[in-house]
N, C-alpha and C positions, 0 to 999 in steps of 0.2 A: 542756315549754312554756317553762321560764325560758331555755332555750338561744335559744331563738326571739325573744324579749325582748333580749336582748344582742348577737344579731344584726341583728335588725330597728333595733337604736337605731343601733351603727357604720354602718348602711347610709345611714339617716337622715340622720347626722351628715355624711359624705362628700356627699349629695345638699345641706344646707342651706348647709355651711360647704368645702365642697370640701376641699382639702389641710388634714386638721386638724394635720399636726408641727410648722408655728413654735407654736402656742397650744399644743402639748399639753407643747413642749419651753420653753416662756415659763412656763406655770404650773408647768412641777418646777422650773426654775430658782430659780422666786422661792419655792419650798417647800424647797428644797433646796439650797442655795449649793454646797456643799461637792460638791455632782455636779456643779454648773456646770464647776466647778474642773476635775474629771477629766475631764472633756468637753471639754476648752477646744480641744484638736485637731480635732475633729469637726467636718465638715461639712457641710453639708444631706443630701447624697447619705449620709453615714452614719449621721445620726438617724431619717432615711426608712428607711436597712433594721434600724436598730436597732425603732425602731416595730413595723414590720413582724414582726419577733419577736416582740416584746410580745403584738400583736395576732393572732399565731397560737396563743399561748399562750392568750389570753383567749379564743379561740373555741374552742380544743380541748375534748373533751368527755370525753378518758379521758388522763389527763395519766402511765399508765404506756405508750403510744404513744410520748410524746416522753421517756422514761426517761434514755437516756443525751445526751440534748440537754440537756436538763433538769440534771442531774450535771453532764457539762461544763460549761454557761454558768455556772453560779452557781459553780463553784470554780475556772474561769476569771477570772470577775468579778473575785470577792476575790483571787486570788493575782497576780494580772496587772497589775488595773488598781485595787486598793486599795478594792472596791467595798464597803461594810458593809452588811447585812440591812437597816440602819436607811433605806438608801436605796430600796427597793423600795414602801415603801407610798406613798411621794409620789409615785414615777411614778404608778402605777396610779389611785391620787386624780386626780393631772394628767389623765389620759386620762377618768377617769371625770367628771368635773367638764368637763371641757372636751365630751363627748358629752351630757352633759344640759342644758348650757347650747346647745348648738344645736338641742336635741328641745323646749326650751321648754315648752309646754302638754302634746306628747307625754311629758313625763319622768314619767311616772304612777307610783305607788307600787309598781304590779306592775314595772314596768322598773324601779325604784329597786332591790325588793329584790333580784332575779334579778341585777343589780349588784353589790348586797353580797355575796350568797353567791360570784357567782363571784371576785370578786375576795379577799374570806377564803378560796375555795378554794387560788387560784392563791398567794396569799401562804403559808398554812399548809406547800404543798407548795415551795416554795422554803427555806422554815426548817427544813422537814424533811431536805433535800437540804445545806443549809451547815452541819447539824451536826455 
């Protein structure tokens, strides 16, 4: 059921706030300067498909499916583009913060927690993958 929770919110959110990647790449920015920085080339059309990773990640539900995606990107990231672990939990804040702020009254404790876990899930398996 928390799957269902986490999807039912993105869905939510896309319906109350439409396009949510300026807010979701506004709130990591101002949580995260120093991704600003690496980002400074990027352009809409590439935080939308950045996003869109993101957000397949956060719907996945067996994250050894995306095994060698998963591997690649994170030591992609870091070797490429100078990216640190340290940068990972503001994204995911941004997006999460940025979905329950347009679920408003819907952001119920049950969708809170199914939030936490997936996004502890999805962080754990990325530090597990950059070590």
């Amino acid at each position: 059921m928390q799957d269902d929770y986490v999807t039912h919110a993105l869905e939510r959110a896309g319906e109350v706030k439409g396009d949510i990647v300026p807010e979701v790449f506004q709130r990591y920015h101002s949580a995260c300067p120093e991704a600003e920085a690496l980002m400074s080339h990027m352009d809409t059309y590439m935080k939308g498909r950045m996003l869109e990773e993101v957000l397949r990640l956060v719907l996945s539900e067996d994250y050894e499916e995306d095994d060698a995606y998963l591997n690649y990107e994170v030591r992609n990231h870091r070797l490429a583009y100078g990216v640190q672990n340290r940068m990972y939990p503001p994204l995911l804040g941004a997006l999460q913060d940025t979905v329950r702020d347009a679920l408003g009254d819907e952001w119920t404790t049950a969708v809170a927690s199914a939030w936490e876990r997936r996004m502890q899930s999805l962080l754990d398996e990325i530090e597990r993958r950059a070590a």
